[in-house]
C-alpha positions, 0 to 999 in steps of 0.5 A, a space after each residue: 532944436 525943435 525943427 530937429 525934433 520935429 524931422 525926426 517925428 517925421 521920420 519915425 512915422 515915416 519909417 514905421 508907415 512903411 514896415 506897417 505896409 510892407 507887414 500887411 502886404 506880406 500878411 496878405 499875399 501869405 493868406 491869398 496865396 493858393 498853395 497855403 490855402 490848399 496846404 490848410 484844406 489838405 492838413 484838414 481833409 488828412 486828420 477827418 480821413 484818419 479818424 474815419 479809418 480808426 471807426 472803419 477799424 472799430 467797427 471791424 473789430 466788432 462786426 469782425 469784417 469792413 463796412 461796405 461800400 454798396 447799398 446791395 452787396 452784388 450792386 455797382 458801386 456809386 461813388 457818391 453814395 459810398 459815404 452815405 452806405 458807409 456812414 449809416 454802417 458806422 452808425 449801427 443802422 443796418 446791423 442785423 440785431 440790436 445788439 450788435 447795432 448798439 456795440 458798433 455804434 457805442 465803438 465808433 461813436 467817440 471817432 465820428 464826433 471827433 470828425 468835426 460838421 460833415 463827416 462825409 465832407 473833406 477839407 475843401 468842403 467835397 465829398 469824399 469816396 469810400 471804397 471797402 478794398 481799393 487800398 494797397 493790399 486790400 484794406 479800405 481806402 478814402 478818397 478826396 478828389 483834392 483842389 480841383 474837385 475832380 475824382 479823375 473817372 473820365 481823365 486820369 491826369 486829373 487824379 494826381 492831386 487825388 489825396 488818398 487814406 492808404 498814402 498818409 503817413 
Protein backbone atom coordinates (compact mmCIF):
# COMPACT_ATOMS: atom_id res chain seq x y z
CA UNK A 1 0.00 0.00 0.00
CA UNK A 2 2.55 2.61 0.90
CA UNK A 3 4.88 1.48 -2.00
CA UNK A 4 1.62 2.32 -4.37
CA UNK A 5 1.40 5.40 -2.88
CA UNK A 6 4.46 6.34 -3.06
CA UNK A 7 4.46 5.55 -7.33
CA UNK A 8 1.65 7.55 -7.59
CA UNK A 9 3.44 10.74 -5.83
CA UNK A 10 6.17 9.73 -8.32
CA UNK A 11 4.08 9.92 -10.93
CA UNK A 12 2.02 13.19 -10.15
CA UNK A 13 5.27 15.13 -9.58
CA UNK A 14 6.57 13.54 -12.68
CA UNK A 15 3.36 14.46 -14.98
CA UNK A 16 3.05 17.98 -13.17
CA UNK A 17 7.42 18.58 -13.80
CA UNK A 18 6.52 17.91 -17.27
CA UNK A 19 3.41 20.47 -18.05
CA UNK A 20 5.44 22.87 -15.95
CA UNK A 21 8.23 22.69 -18.63
CA UNK A 22 6.39 22.52 -21.77
CA UNK A 23 3.88 25.77 -20.25
CA UNK A 24 7.16 27.77 -19.60
CA UNK A 25 8.70 26.58 -23.20
CA UNK A 26 5.49 27.72 -24.88
CA UNK A 27 5.46 31.19 -22.23
CA UNK A 28 9.02 31.77 -23.97
CA UNK A 29 8.92 31.10 -27.50
CA UNK A 30 5.47 33.41 -27.47
CA UNK A 31 7.64 36.12 -25.86
CA UNK A 32 10.78 35.37 -28.06
CA UNK A 33 9.09 35.27 -31.17
CA UNK A 34 9.51 38.36 -33.62
CA UNK A 35 6.57 38.51 -35.14
CA UNK A 36 4.57 39.07 -31.47
CA UNK A 37 6.98 41.50 -30.76
CA UNK A 38 6.82 43.23 -33.84
CA UNK A 39 2.89 42.99 -33.62
CA UNK A 40 2.91 44.68 -29.66
CA UNK A 41 5.33 47.79 -31.24
CA UNK A 42 3.14 48.08 -34.41
CA UNK A 43 -0.08 48.06 -31.91
CA UNK A 44 2.07 50.71 -30.24
CA UNK A 45 3.40 52.85 -33.04
CA UNK A 46 -0.70 52.84 -34.38
CA UNK A 47 -2.46 54.65 -31.39
CA UNK A 48 0.71 57.43 -30.87
CA UNK A 49 0.26 58.05 -34.75
CA UNK A 50 -3.79 58.70 -34.06
CA UNK A 51 -3.47 60.58 -31.50
CA UNK A 52 -0.95 62.96 -33.40
CA UNK A 53 -3.42 63.14 -36.33
CA UNK A 54 -6.51 64.40 -33.68
CA UNK A 55 -3.73 67.34 -32.51
CA UNK A 56 -3.06 67.96 -36.35
CA UNK A 57 -7.02 68.09 -36.55
CA UNK A 58 -7.24 70.76 -33.49
CA UNK A 59 -4.95 72.57 -34.38
CA UNK A 60 -6.49 72.97 -38.02
CA UNK A 61 -9.48 74.09 -36.54
CA UNK A 62 -8.03 76.67 -34.74
CA UNK A 63 -5.02 77.95 -36.86
CA UNK A 64 -7.68 77.19 -39.96
CA UNK A 65 -4.58 75.32 -42.03
CA UNK A 66 -2.27 72.09 -41.32
CA UNK A 67 0.75 72.58 -39.41
CA UNK A 68 3.98 72.49 -41.63
CA UNK A 69 6.49 69.99 -42.17
CA UNK A 70 9.41 72.74 -42.96
CA UNK A 71 11.20 75.11 -40.71
CA UNK A 72 11.26 77.81 -43.59
CA UNK A 73 8.12 77.19 -45.87
CA UNK A 74 10.12 77.38 -49.41
CA UNK A 75 12.80 75.20 -47.32
CA UNK A 76 13.58 71.44 -48.34
CA UNK A 77 11.99 69.09 -46.32
CA UNK A 78 14.29 67.07 -43.85
CA UNK A 79 12.79 64.21 -42.46
CA UNK A 80 14.36 64.17 -39.41
CA UNK A 81 13.43 67.51 -38.16
CA UNK A 82 9.84 67.38 -39.69
CA UNK A 83 8.47 66.07 -35.96
CA UNK A 84 10.40 68.52 -34.19
CA UNK A 85 8.92 71.50 -36.91
CA UNK A 86 5.65 69.83 -36.06
CA UNK A 87 5.85 69.62 -32.46
CA UNK A 88 6.81 72.94 -31.85
CA UNK A 89 3.74 74.01 -34.20
CA UNK A 90 1.32 71.83 -31.74
CA UNK A 91 2.69 73.36 -28.89
CA UNK A 92 1.89 76.95 -29.95
CA UNK A 93 5.43 78.32 -30.16
CA UNK A 94 5.77 79.77 -33.48
CA UNK A 95 2.14 81.52 -33.74
CA UNK A 96 2.50 84.62 -34.64
CA UNK A 97 0.03 86.29 -31.52
CA UNK A 98 -0.32 84.91 -28.19
CA UNK A 99 -3.39 84.41 -28.34
CA UNK A 100 -3.62 82.22 -31.12
CA UNK A 101 -0.51 80.61 -29.57
CA UNK A 102 -2.36 79.84 -25.94
CA UNK A 103 -5.72 78.55 -28.19
CA UNK A 104 -3.59 75.89 -30.27
CA UNK A 105 -1.94 74.83 -27.37
CA UNK A 106 -5.04 74.81 -24.99
CA UNK A 107 -6.39 72.35 -28.03
CA UNK A 108 -3.85 70.06 -28.60
CA UNK A 109 -2.36 69.87 -25.21
CA UNK A 110 -5.16 66.98 -24.06
CA UNK A 111 -3.57 64.74 -27.36
CA UNK A 112 -0.17 65.24 -26.84
CA UNK A 113 -0.27 64.09 -23.05
CA UNK A 114 -2.11 61.33 -24.07
CA UNK A 115 1.02 60.28 -26.34
CA UNK A 116 2.68 58.63 -23.72
CA UNK A 117 7.23 59.56 -23.38
CA UNK A 118 8.37 60.60 -27.00
CA UNK A 119 5.83 61.97 -28.88
CA UNK A 120 8.17 62.29 -31.93
CA UNK A 121 9.09 58.21 -31.06
CA UNK A 122 7.09 55.54 -32.66
CA UNK A 123 6.53 51.99 -30.92
CA UNK A 124 10.12 50.78 -31.84
CA UNK A 125 11.44 53.70 -30.05
CA UNK A 126 12.51 55.59 -33.81
CA UNK A 127 11.63 58.62 -35.03
CA UNK A 128 8.98 59.15 -36.96
CA UNK A 129 8.32 61.72 -40.27
CA UNK A 130 5.56 64.26 -40.61
CA UNK A 131 4.56 65.36 -43.89
CA UNK A 132 2.00 68.37 -44.16
CA UNK A 133 0.43 66.64 -47.79
CA UNK A 134 2.13 63.30 -48.67
CA UNK A 135 -1.40 61.37 -47.72
CA UNK A 136 -3.87 60.06 -50.11
CA UNK A 137 -5.90 63.07 -51.09
CA UNK A 138 -3.72 65.36 -49.57
CA UNK A 139 -4.08 65.55 -46.03
CA UNK A 140 -1.33 64.91 -43.58
CA UNK A 141 0.40 62.08 -43.27
CA UNK A 142 2.89 59.92 -40.14
CA UNK A 143 5.34 57.87 -41.13
CA UNK A 144 6.98 54.96 -39.00
CA UNK A 145 10.07 53.41 -40.74
CA UNK A 146 8.79 50.03 -39.06
CA UNK A 147 11.04 47.04 -37.70
CA UNK A 148 13.99 47.49 -39.75
CA UNK A 149 14.25 51.34 -39.05
CA UNK A 150 14.81 52.15 -42.79
CA UNK A 151 12.44 54.98 -44.27
CA UNK A 152 13.35 53.11 -47.84
CA UNK A 153 14.84 56.89 -49.33
CA UNK A 154 17.41 55.09 -51.21
CA UNK A 155 15.82 51.58 -51.67
CA UNK A 156 12.05 51.22 -52.34
CA UNK A 157 11.80 47.48 -51.11
CA UNK A 158 12.80 48.60 -47.69
CA UNK A 159 9.27 50.62 -47.32
CA UNK A 160 6.97 47.79 -47.51
CA UNK A 161 7.03 47.32 -43.96
CA UNK A 162 6.86 51.46 -43.62
CA UNK A 163 3.63 51.75 -41.30
CA UNK A 164 1.81 55.04 -42.49
CA UNK A 165 -1.15 57.07 -40.72
CA UNK A 166 -3.49 57.33 -43.97
CA UNK A 167 -3.75 53.42 -44.15
CA UNK A 168 -4.91 52.53 -40.23
CA UNK A 169 -8.30 51.88 -39.97
Amino acid sequence: MAEQRQGRRWLFWVLGGTLLVIVLLGVLLYILDPRVVDRQRRQETVPRMSLLMAAVRAYRVVAGADPPDRAVAAGPYDGNASMDVLLAHLKGRTAGSAPTARRIAAATRPFLQLVQGQPDRDGYSRPMRYYSDRAVGGRPLFLSAGPDGDFGDQDEAKREDNIRSDMQR
